[in-house]
Phi, psi and omega in degrees: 000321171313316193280339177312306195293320176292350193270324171291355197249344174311166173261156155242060187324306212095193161056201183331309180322278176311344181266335165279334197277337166313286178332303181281334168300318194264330168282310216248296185341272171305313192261034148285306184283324141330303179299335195274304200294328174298294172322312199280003174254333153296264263247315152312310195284314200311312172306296158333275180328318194275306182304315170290311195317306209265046147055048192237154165273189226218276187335287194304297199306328195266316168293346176268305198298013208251319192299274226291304183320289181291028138281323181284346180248312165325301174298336177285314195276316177319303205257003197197003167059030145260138197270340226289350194292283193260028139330278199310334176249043142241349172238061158251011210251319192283352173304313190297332200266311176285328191320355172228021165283174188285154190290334182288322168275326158330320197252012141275333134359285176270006173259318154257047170287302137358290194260006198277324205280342210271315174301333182291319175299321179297323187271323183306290198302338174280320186320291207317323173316316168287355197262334161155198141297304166332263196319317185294328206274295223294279171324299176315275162005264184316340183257330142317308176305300203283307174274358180284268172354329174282305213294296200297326152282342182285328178308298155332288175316318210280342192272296182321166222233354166254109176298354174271317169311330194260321159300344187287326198286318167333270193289332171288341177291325185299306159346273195275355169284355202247000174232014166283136172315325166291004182227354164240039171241167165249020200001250174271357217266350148318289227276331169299314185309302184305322153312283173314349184263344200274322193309332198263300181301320184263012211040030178330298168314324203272317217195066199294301174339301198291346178223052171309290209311315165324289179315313180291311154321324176282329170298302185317297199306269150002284174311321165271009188266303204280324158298329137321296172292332186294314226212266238254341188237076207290332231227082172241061176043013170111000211234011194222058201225154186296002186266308190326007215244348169315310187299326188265010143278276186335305181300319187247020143291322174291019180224330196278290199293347177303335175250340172229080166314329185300336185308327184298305198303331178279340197268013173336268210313305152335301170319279180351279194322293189303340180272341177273324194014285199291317193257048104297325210274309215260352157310285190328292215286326183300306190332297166294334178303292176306308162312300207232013179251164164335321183289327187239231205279355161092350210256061211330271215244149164222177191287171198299319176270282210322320169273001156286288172308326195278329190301307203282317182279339153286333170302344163289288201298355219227329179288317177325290186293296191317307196315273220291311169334303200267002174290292155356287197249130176277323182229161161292117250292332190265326143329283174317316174304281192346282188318280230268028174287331204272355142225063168078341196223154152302113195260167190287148157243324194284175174255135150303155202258146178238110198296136165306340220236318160302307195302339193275305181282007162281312219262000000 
């Protein structure tokens, strides 16, 4: 997520510049958030899986943390301008409703989850149609207008030396980003959830070897959904987009450590990173925030590989401190809030300390 993010911060020069910051856009951009978006669905069953076993209810408990997630996604696009917290914890909420459909109606589900922003444009635009030509050109317009016009204060706020200003700007960009159809549709960011939930139902995560051919099929898949949309089909009604290339990373990574196993034991510190998720996450956007709006250092735009490399060296630094955090600490400083808000009490955070003199008499 770090190089996505130095990456929105690139210049767009052109010549060397331009192929790289193109490049890292068509590898890295979408199928971050994708990869994000899998997991947290994944990361749904997993619960869900744990919750039936010890014979715990489910429902309630997953709707107070979907509550906390979104006050914590609110507070990331307000006060740091990313949006991505309380998507999820709103079309997580239908996870909760579905979980116990058939895989087959999930994954029709999730295709029209896929196709719902493309379909929405499409019945809006026949209406509109009927109402004449005018009105449909007239409408586009107004709505063209309407986000230049958002988009050009909040940009404005961002350059400028008042952190109060660029929140007020903040929030009104929210007004109108938060009533927008990509964001009261569930597009992909559904139909990925659902992906990471089936993976997980179906063990996939468990037992990658047994289900090469799935993977490999899904890597294909991906891989010809991003070349397509990229080069030869840009318009593929939502079920044909440059994000799906998410499967074919997931796949062959789950494939990779599936044959080499020895790979898990190096990626430890990665894990680390990943057990911290939100509060990396809520590091990351401040980090960037502070770097680069008006208000703090300022230091606007920069070229494309400088911002690559600054990703992989902050994210080094970010496996670091987890690794050495959670030797400490059972959660991460925004974990621990998350929990224990979502259930009403102060949950333990530090680990017990363990005496030279108990390790001896252990041994």
């Amino acid at each position: 997520m770090f190089i996505v993010h130095f990456h929105m911060q690139s210049t767009d020069p052109g010549g060397f510049d331009d192929v790289v910051r193109t490049l890292i856009w068509r590898l890295v951009e979408t199928k971050s958030h994708g990869t994000f978006a899998l997991l947290f669905g994944a990361g749904f069953a997993i619960q869900l899986r744990r919750a039936e076993a010890h014979g715990r209810p489910f429902a309630g408990i997953y709707l107070r943390r979907l509550a906390v997630l979104a006050l914590f996604g609110f507070a990331a696009h307000a006060f740091f301008g990313y949006n991505v917290l309380l998507g999820y914890a709103v079309w997580a909420v239908p996870l909760v409703v579905i979980r116990q459909w058939s895989t087959r109606a999930l994954l029709a589900t999730a295709i029209v989850s896929a196709a719902s922003v493309v379909l929405y444009t499409m019945t809006t635009t026949w209406l509109l149609c009927n109402l004449g030509p005018d009105c449909v050109a007239a409408a586009a317009k107004a709505r063209r207008a309407e986000a230049i016009a958002v988009n050009q204060a909040l940009e404005a706020a961002e350059m400028q030396a008042s952190y109060l200003l660029l929140l007020s700007a903040r929030l009104r960009h929210m007004a109108w980003f938060y009533a927008q159809p990509f964001f009261v549709m569930p597009g992909a960011t559904l139909a990925l959830f659902l992906a990471g939930f089936l993976f997980v139902r179906h063990r996939v995560f468990d037992d990658a070897r047994a289900h090469h051919r799935l993977l490999g099929a899904m890597a294909a898949f991906g891989f010809v959904s991003w070349v397509l949309d990229n080069w030869l089909l840009p318009t593929g009604f939502g079920l044909v987009r440059d994000q799906w290339l998410t499967f074919t990373c997931v796949a062959g990574g789950l494939l990779l450590l599936a044959h080499v196993p020895a790979l898990a034991v190096r990626l430890r510190p990665v894990a680390a990173a990943g057990r911290m998720a939100l509060t990396n996450y809520l590091l990351q956007i401040a980090t960037l925030d502070l770097l680069f709006s008006g208000y703090a250092l300022g230091l606007g735009k920069i070229r494309p590989v400088f911002g690559f490399a600054a990703a992989l060296a902050c994210f080094a630094a970010e496996t670091a401190f987890s690794t050495v955090w959670l030797k400490h600490f059972y959660f991460g400083p925004a974990e621990w809030l998350w929990r224990s808000l979502t259930y009403g009490q102060r949950q333990p955070m530090r680990r017990p300390s363990v005496s030279p003199e108990s390790e001896t008499v252990s041994a």
